[in-house]
C-alpha positions, 0 to 999 in steps of 0.5 A: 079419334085422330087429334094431329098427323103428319108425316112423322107422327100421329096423335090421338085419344087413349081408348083407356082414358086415365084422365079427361085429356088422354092422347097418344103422341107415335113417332111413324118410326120402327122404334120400340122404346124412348131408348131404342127412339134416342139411339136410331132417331136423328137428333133432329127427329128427336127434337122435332118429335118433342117440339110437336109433342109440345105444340100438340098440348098447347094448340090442339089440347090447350093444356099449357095454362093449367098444365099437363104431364107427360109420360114415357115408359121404358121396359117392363119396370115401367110398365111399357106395354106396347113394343112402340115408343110413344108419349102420353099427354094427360091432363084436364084435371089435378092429376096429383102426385107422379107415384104412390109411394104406398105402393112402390116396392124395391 
């Protein structure tokens, strides 16, 4: 489901859902990671990009007041799966701590 587009961005529900409010948030861009976003996007895009993101959670999702997370992952460390650049906003719920220490390996 289609959340909010205009003519630099689309956001929309995850179809994998990890918390009650999952959205995407897609720069139309060609851009393969929040790297590659930062190197070929303006300075103007980019903060043009997060300044949506950020209106995106409080009027459309309106998540501000208990708060949400945002998550960007670059490369296969992260876990990024898909080549294009694009943030998660997660929230509707406690989401607890960032990682589980349990299971992170060096």
């Amino acid at each position: 489901d289609k959340i909010y587009e205009d003519d630099k961005l689309l956001a929309f529900n995850d179809i994998m859902p990890a918390a009650p409010t999952h959205v995407l948030v897609i720069p139309k861009g060609d851009y393969v990671s929040f790297d590659d976003f930062c190197v070929k996007a303006s300075a103007e895009d980019v903060a043009d990009f997060f300044k949506k993101v950020q209106m995106i959670a409080n009027e459309y999702l309106g998540l501000v007041d208990d708060g949400y997370r945002l998550i960007a992952n670059h490369g296969p460390y992260a876990s990024q799966l898909v080549p294009h650049f694009h943030v998660h906003i997660l929230g509707g719920r406690k989401l607890g701590g960032l990682l589980q220490s349990d299971k992170l390996k060096r």
